[in-house]
C-alpha positions in Angstrom: 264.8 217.1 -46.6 263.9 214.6 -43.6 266.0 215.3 -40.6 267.6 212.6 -39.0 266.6 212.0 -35.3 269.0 210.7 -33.2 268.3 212.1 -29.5 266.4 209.0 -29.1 263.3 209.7 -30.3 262.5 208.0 -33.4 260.8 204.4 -33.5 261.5 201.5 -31.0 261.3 198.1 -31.2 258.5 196.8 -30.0 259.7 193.9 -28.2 263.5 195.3 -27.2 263.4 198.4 -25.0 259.6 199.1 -23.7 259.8 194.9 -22.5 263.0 195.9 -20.4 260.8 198.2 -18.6 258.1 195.3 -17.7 257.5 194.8 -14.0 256.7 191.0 -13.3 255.3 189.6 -10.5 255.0 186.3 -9.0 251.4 184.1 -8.3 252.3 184.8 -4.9 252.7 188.3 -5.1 249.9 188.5 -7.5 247.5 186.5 -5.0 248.9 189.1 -1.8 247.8 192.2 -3.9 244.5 190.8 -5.1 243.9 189.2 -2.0 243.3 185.5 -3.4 244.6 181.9 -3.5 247.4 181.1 -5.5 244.8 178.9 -7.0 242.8 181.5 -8.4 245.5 183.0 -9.9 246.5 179.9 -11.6 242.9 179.6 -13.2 242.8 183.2 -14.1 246.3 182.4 -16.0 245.3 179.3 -17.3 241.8 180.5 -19.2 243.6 183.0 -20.5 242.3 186.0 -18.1 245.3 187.3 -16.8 248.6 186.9 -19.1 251.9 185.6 -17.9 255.3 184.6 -19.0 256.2 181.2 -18.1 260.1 180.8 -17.0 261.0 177.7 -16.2 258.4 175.7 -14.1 256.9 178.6 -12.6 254.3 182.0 -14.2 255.4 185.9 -13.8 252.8 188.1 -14.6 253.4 191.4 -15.9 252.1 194.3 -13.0 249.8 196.0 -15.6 247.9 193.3 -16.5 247.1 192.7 -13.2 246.1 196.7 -12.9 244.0 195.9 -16.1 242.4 193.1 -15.3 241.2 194.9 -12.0 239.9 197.9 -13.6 238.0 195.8 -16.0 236.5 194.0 -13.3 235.0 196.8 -11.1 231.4 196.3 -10.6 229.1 199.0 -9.1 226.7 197.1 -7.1 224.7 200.4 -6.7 
């Protein structure tokens, strides 16, 4: 007979409880850690490079996208 798991470790909603955990940053703060224009950040968002929740008037983008996006755009020059 299946056992019943109720310590928490059975399924989770996809959208509920791992989105509560979501770090967002501002274009600002996005620009500071990349070290570009707010500009540039925009266009990333915009062509659909970087993704970004749009609250009101203004873009937060989620902190591991922008650790993604990084590491996807490492190029060894060597």
């Amino acid at each position: 007979m299946p056992q019943n798991n109720t310590a928490g470790s059975g399924p989770r909603r996809a959208d509920g409880d791992n989105l509560a955990r979501v770090q967002f940053l501002t274009v600002a703060e996005v620009a500071a850690a990349m070290r570009v224009s707010k500009m540039t950040v925009y266009r990333l968002v915009h062509n659909g490079e970087l993704p970004a929740v749009r609250v009101g008037r203004s873009f937060r983008v989620p902190e591991d996208a922008v650790h993604e996006y990084l590491r996807g755009s490492y190029f060894d020059a060597g």
